[in-house]
N, C-alpha and C positions, 0 to 999 in steps of 0.2 A: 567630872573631868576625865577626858579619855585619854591616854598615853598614847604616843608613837615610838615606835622603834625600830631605827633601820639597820639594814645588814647589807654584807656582798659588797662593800667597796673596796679598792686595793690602787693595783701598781696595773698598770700594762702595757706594753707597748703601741706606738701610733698604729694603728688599721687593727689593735684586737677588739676583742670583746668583754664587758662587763656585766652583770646583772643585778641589777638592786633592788630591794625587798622593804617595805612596810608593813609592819604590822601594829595595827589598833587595838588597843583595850575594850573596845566597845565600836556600837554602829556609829557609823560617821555618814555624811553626807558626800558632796563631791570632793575626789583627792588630786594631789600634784605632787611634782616633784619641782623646785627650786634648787637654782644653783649658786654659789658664790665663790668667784673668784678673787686670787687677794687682790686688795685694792681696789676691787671694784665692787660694786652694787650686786644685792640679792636679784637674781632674775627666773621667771617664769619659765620652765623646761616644758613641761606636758600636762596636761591636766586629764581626769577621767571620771565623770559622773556614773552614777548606781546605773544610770542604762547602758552604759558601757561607752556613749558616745567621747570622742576625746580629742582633743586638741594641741597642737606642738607648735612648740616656737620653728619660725622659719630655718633657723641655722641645723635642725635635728631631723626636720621630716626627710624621711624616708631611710634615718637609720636606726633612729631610736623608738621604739614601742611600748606605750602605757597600758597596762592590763591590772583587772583588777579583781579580785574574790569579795564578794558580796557577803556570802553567807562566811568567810573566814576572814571578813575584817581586814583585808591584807591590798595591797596594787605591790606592783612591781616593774618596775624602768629596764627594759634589754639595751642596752646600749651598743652597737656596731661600728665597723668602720669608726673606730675613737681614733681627733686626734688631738693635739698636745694641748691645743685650745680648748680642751673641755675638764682641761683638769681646776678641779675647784672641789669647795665640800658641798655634798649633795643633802638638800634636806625634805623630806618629807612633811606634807601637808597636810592636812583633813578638815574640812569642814564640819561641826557638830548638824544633829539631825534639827538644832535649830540654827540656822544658816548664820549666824552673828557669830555664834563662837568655831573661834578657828583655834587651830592646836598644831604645833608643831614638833616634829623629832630633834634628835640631837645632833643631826648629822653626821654624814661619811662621807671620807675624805678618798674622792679620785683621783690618781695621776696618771697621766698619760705619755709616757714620756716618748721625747723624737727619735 
């Protein structure tokens, strides 16, 4: 069973910045980050496989960056340009290195206020 655990969420104003952190108990396979806002549905933010290749939901490209440490078990989400719409609790993803099991953090909670 591999744990996750995230860090770096908070408060900040529309157009700051944020940065969120994962870190894995052990190797994992491909990671994401997942958002949910209240009331509504968990959704796909960015994802980032062990080649580094990685992919963002359309509403974040070009502000938000998935990055990830291999050899430290770790990705981490830069968030830019936030705004009030992306306040939701952020949760961190990780695929096991057997691709069935997936594991999730406990989430951190964003606000972004106007």
């Amino acid at each position: 069973q591999v744990q996750l655990v995230e860090s770096g969420g908070g408060l900040v104003q529309a157009g700051g910045s944020l940065r969120l952190s994962c870190a894995a108990s052990g190797a994992v396979g491909m990671m994401a980050w997942y958002r949910q806002a209240p009331g509504k549905q968990r959704e796909l933010v960015a994802t980032v496989r062990r080649a580094a290749e990685t992919t963002y939901a359309n509403c974040v490209k070009g502000r938000f960056t998935i990055s990830r440490d291999c050899a430290k078990n770790t990705e981490d989400l830069q968030m830019n340009s936030l705004k009030p719409e992306a306040t939701a609790v952020y949760y961190c993803q990780a695929r096991g290195i057997i691709p069935q099991n997936k594991y999730w953090g406990q989430g951190t909670q964003v606000t972004v206020s106007s």
